[in-house]
ZALO-34858 format. One record per residue (C-alpha): residue in three letters; x, y, z. Coordinates in steps of 0.25 Angstrom, whole numbers, plus 5000, padded with zeros to 4 digits. Example, Ala and Ser with C-alpha at 12.3 -4.5 7.8 and 13.67 -1.06 7.14 Angstrom:
BEGIN
ala504949825031
ser505549965029
// end
This chain:
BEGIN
unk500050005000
unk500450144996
unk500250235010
unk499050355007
unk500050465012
unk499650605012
unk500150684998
unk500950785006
unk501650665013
unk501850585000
unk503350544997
unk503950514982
unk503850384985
unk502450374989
unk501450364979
unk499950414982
unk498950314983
unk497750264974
unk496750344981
unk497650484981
unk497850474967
unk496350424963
unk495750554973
unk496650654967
unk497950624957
unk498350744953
unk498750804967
unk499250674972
unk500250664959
unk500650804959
unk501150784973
unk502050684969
unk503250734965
unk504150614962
unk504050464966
unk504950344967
unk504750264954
unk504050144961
unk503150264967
unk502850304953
unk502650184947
unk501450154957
unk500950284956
unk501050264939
unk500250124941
unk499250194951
unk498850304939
unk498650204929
unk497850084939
unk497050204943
unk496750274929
unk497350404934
unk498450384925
unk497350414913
unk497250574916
unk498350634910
unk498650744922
unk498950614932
unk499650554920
unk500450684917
unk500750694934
unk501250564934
unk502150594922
unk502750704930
unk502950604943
unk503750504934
unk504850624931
unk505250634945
unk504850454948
unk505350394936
unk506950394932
unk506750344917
unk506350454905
unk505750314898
unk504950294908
unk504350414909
unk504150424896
unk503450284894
unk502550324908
unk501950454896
unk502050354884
unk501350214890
unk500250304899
unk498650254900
unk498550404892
unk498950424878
unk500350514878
unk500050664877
unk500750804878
unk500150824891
unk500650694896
unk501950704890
unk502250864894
unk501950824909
unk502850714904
unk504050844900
unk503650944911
unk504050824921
unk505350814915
unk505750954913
unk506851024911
unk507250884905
unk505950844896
unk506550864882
unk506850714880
unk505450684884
unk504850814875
unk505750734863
unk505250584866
unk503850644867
unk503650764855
unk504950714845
unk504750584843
unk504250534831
unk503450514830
unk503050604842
unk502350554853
unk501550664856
unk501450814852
unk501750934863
unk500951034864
unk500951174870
unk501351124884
unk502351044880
unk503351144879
unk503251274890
unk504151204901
unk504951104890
unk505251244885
unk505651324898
unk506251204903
unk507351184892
unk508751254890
unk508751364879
unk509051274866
unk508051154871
unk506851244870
unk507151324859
unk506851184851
unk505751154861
unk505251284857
unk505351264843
unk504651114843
unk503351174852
unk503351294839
unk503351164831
unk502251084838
unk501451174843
unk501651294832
unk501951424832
unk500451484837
unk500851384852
unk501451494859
unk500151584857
unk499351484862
unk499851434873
unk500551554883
unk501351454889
unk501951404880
unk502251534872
unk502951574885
unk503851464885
unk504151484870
unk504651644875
unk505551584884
unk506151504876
unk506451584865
unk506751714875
unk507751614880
unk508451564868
unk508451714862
unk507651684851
unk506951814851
unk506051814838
unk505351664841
unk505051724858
unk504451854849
unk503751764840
unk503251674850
unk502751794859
unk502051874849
unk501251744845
unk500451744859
unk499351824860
unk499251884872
unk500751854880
unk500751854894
unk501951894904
unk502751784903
unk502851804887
unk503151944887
unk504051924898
unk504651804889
unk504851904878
unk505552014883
unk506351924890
unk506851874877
unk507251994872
unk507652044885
unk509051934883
unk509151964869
unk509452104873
unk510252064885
unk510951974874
unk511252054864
unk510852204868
unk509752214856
unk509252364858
unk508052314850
unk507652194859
unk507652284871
unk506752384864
unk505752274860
unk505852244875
unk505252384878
unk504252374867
unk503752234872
unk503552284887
unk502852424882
unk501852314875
unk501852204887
unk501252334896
unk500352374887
unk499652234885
unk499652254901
unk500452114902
unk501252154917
unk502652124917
unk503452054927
unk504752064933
unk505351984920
unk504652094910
unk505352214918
unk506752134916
unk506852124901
unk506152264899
unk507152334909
unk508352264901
unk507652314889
unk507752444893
unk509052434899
unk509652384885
unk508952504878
unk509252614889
unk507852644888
unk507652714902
unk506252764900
unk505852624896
unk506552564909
unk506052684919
unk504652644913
unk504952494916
unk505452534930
unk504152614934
unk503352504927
unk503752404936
unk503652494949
unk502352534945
unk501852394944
unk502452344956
unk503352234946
unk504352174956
unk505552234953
unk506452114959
unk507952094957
unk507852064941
unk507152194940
unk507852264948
unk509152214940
unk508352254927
unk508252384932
unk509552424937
unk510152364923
unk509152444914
unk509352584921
unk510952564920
unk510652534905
unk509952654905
unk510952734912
unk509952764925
unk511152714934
unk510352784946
unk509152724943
unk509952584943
unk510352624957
unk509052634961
unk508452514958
unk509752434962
unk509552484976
unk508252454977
unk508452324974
unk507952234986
unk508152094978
unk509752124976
unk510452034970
unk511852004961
unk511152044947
unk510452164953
unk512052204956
unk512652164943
unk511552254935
unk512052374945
unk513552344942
unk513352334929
unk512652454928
unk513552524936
unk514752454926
unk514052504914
unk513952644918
unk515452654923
unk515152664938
unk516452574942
unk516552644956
unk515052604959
unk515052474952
unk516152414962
unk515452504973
unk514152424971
unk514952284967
unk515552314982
unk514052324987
unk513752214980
unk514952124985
unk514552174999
unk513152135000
unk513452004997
unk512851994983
unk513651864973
unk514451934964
unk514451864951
unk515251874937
unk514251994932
unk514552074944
unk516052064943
unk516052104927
unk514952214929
unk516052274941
unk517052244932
unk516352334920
unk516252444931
unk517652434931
unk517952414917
unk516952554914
unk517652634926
unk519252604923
unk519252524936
unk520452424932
unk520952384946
unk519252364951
unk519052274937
unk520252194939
unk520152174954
unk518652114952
unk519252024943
unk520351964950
unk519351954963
unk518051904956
unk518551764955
unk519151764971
unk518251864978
unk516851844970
unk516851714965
unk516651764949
unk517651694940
unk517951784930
unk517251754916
unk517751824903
unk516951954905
unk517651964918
unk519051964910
unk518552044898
unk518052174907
unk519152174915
unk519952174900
unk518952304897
unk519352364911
unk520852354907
unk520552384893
unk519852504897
unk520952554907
unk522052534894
unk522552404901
unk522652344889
unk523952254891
unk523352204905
unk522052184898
unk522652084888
unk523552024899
unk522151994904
unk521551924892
unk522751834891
unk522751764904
unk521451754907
unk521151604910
unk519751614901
unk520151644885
unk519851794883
unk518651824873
unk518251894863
unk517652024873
unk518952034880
unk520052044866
unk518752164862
unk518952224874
unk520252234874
unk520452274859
unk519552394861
unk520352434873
unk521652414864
unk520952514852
unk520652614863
unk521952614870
unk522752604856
unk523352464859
unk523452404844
unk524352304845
unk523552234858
unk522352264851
unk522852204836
unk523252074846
unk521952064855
unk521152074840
unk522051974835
unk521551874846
unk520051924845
unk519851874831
unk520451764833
unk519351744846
unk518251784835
unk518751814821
unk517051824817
unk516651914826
unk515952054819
unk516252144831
unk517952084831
unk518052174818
unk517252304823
unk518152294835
unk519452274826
unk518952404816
unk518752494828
unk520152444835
unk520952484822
unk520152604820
unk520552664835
unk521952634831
unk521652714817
unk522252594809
unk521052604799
unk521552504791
unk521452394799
unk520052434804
unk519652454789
unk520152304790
unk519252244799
unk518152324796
unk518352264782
unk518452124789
unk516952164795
unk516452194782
unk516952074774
unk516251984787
unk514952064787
unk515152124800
unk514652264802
unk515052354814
unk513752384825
unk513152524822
unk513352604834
unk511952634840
unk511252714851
unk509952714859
unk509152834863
unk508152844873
unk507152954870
unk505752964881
unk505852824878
unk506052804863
unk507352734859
unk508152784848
unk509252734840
unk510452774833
unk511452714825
unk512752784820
unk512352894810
unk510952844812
unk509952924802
unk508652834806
unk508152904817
unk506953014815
unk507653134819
unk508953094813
unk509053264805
unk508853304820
unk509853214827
unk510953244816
unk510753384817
unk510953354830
unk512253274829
unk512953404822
unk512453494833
unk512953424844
unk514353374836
unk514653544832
unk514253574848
unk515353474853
unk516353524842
unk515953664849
unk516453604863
unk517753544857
unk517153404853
unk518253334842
unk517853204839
unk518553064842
unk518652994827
unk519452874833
unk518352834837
unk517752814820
unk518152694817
unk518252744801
unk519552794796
unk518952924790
unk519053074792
unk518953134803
unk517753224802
unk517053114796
unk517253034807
unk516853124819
unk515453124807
unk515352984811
unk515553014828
unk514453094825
unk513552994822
unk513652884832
unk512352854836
unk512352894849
unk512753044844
unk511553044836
unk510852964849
unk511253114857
unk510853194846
unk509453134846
unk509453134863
unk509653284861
unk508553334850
unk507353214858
unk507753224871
unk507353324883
unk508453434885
unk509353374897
unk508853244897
unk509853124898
unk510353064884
unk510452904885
unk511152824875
unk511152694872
unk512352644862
unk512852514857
unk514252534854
unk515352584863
unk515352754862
unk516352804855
unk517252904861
unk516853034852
unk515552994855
unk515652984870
unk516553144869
unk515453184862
unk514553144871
unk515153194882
unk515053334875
unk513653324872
unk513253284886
unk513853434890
unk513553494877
unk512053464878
unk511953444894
unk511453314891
unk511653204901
unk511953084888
unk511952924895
unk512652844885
unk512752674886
unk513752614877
unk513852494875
unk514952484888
unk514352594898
unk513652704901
unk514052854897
unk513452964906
unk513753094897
unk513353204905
unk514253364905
unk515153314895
unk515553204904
unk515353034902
unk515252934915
unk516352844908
unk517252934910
unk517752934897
unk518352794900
unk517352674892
// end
């Protein structure tokens, strides 16, 4: 005899007796969570003496049991196959959902076979699809597109939500949009799906025009009164971040307040790294000492902030705080103290956090940690000790760290070094487009035209064009671009009017341009008419005609700026008494009296 325990009592080698199972199944199989096969076996036999066996939820529970009971895959397969009830997709996905994250070789014996056993249908895939790695449920993906059709993902929310994350998380951007516009009315989880896809592809690859569709997509989510969550406020935030589009993120900021949206620690971070993008450090302090979640990402989005905008002093200040308060230090906060360093000239702070990361912090340093500390020495004209550093380090330097170093070599005139440093780049990638842009330019500083004639003749014959410069402007909310000697933009007569105004004003103060910086081997004065025309010149000359008198100027530009146009710059900000906040594609510039923040050194 079988003791009648009480359900809460029972153990997994106890099965419920005849009378539990025939009053109420379903609670007394739920509450078994794995059984000793001879346990198993008895409760399998009592299901089919009993005739319990022939409704499918018992069945389907039973089938769950035997992934915790039975050892073999066989015989859980054959337990599905040989049942009193003909095989079907409910059966046989209670079957996977009980084997997950380790149910594609029973989704192949079931839907591949051939001929297949049985067809899977809509709830086939959602946990398959979550539960695999990236590459797995990209096929999976593809296979419920085939059985089901592409119309599945309309009709079922489910799995149109699972379909989002999948593609969100394998980057393939056009199939999550495809998929998403496909459902009728999308709830939170899908919009949330979606703009967490572009969110990493703009993390990934800094696409100006992912972020802006984030933006777009949010403004359309709150007008269909779909109410975000925490997740919505994260991608939108980085969006903004990425654009520098301040009014967009205040907006998003008093959004959140306004509907009492929880601003936990992954918002918070969201925040204090959007406002540093934007070039709101004070409001980036203000959240960050709100913070009462705080943890090691909260920190590392401060420091780099702090790094990005050349507050070295503050940067170790904080990482002091940081260290004192007993928060982990891990590789990203080393590397975003160490960019504090590399911006601020601190050579003795960067090289002491690198010797000690290893010993005091327990951070082994990773490659990034050896390339910045070959920008901090770059920066400073170590060149020597720099490439001392390179050739015995215990890792194989990379491509990044023989870049670095050869712009430090053009900057500093160290050709010889910087011929031998090339020599070993292209030998590390003799393909790669951006190698020969940075050969041309290195030649061009050392005014030895020929050999950048050479390697831009080399980029031409492989099909390799140079980035155009570009700039983001931020006007009451609208973004504007420009490219270098841009003549798409709707006031472009105004703004080249303007261009001439501001260039005969600064040669008023005394302004001579810096043509080292053209990497052209042409006259003079035709180079200082290509200065003029770098995009964020035409991006202040537009600020100055649209924008309120006094208000702050804030640029967003891919490229490093050039030197003339960082003088210049600082001329305008005096000329004009415009405060101009500039991000490059290293750091912030904060042009305010004929001054910058950096200090003349980035």
């Amino acid at each position: 005899m079988i003791p009648n325990q009480p359900m809460a009592q029972m153990s997994p080698d106890a099965a419920p007796s005849r009378h539990a199972l025939a009053a109420d199944p379903l609670p007394a199989l739920r509450r078994l969570r794995a059984a000793a096969p001879r346990v198993f076996g008895q409760l399998h036999a009592l299901l089919l003496t009993s005739g319990l066996a022939l409704h499918s939820p018992n069945f389907a529970l039973l089938l769950r049991l035997a992934s915790s009971s039975v050892p073999s895959l066989s015989h859980r397969l054959q337990l599905l196959l040989c049942s009193p009830l003909p095989p079907t997709a409910f059966l046989a996905n209670s079957l996977l959902l009980a084997h997950l994250p380790f149910a594609l070789p029973v989704y192949s014996l079931l839907f591949l076979a051939s001929p297949p056993v049985l067809r899977p249908n809509e709830f086939t895939y959602p946990a398959l699809l979550r539960a695999s790695p990236p590459r797995t449920a990209l096929a999976l993906a593809t296979h419920s597109l085939k059985f089901l059709g592409a119309g599945a993902a309309s009709r079922d929310r489910v799995l149109g939500a699972a379909l989002l994350d999948v593609f969100a998380r394998c980057g393939r951007i056009v199939s999550c949009r495809r998929v998403f516009d496909r459902i009728v009315e999308p709830d939170l989880p899908a919009w949330n799906a979606l703009l967490t896809a572009y969110a990493r592809r703009t993390r990934d690859s800094s696409r100006a025009g992912e972020a802006a569709e984030i933006i777009e997509l949010f403004g359309r989510m709150v007008s269909l009164a779909v109410r975000p969550s925490e997740i919505t406020l994260v991608a939108v935030l980085g969006a903004c971040g990425e654009l520098g589009a301040l009014g967009h993120g205040l907006w998003a900021h008093a959004y959140a307040l306004r509907r009492r949206l929880a601003v936990n620690c992954y918002v918070a971070t969201a925040l204090v790294e959007m406002y540093t993008r934007c070039g709101k450090m004070d409001l980036a302090e203000q959240v960050f000492a709100g913070v009462a979640d705080m943890d090691t990402r909260c920190y590392n989005a401060m420091l780099q902030g702090l790094a990005f905008h050349g507050h070295g002093q503050a940067a170790l200040a904080l990482f002091d705080k940081m260290c004192a308060e007993g928060f982990p230090v891990d590789s990203v906060t080393v590397l975003a103290v160490m960019c504090a360093c590399a911006h601020a000239g601190l050579v003795d702070e960067g090289q002491w956090l690198l010797d000690r990361m290893e010993i005091q912090f327990g951070v082994t340093p990773r490659i990034e940690h050896y390339g910045c500390m070959v920008d901090i020495l770059g920066r400073a004209g170590q060149l020597d000790v720099a490439n001392k550093l390179i050739r015995g380090m215990d890792i194989p330097p990379n491509a990044a760290m023989y870049r670095s170093l050869i712009r430090a070599c053009g900057i500093h005139g160290k050709l010889e070094l910087g011929e031998r440093t090339i020599e070993e780049l292209m030998r590390l990638e003799p393909e790669h487009s951006g190698n020969y842009v940075l050969l041309s330019n290195f030649y061009a500083r050392m005014r030895l035209w020929e050999d950048a004639k050479k390697a831009r003749k080399e980029m031409k014959a492989m099909g390799i064009d140079k980035s155009p410069g570009s700039s983001l402007l931020d006007i009451d909310g609208v973004l504007h671009e420009f490219l270098m000697g841009d003549k798409t933009h709707h006031a472009s007569r105004e703004i080249y009017a303007m261009v001439q105004e501001i260039e005969t004003r600064l040669k008023e103060c005394g302004h001579q341009p810096s043509t080292t910086t053209v990497m052209f081997n042409v006259e003079e004065e035709d180079k200082a008419d290509v200065l003029s025309y770098h995009s964020e010149r035409l991006a202040i000359a537009f600020a100055l005609i649209a924008s309120s008198p006094g208000a702050p100027i804030r640029i967003i530009k891919n490229l490093r700026v050039c030197t003339d146009c960082h003088k210049s710059t600082k001329l305008v900000s005096r000329v004009y008494g415009r405060e101009i906040i500039m991000r490059d594609r290293t750091r912030f510039h904060h042009f305010r009296d004929g001054h910058c923040s950096c200090g003349d050194f980035w």
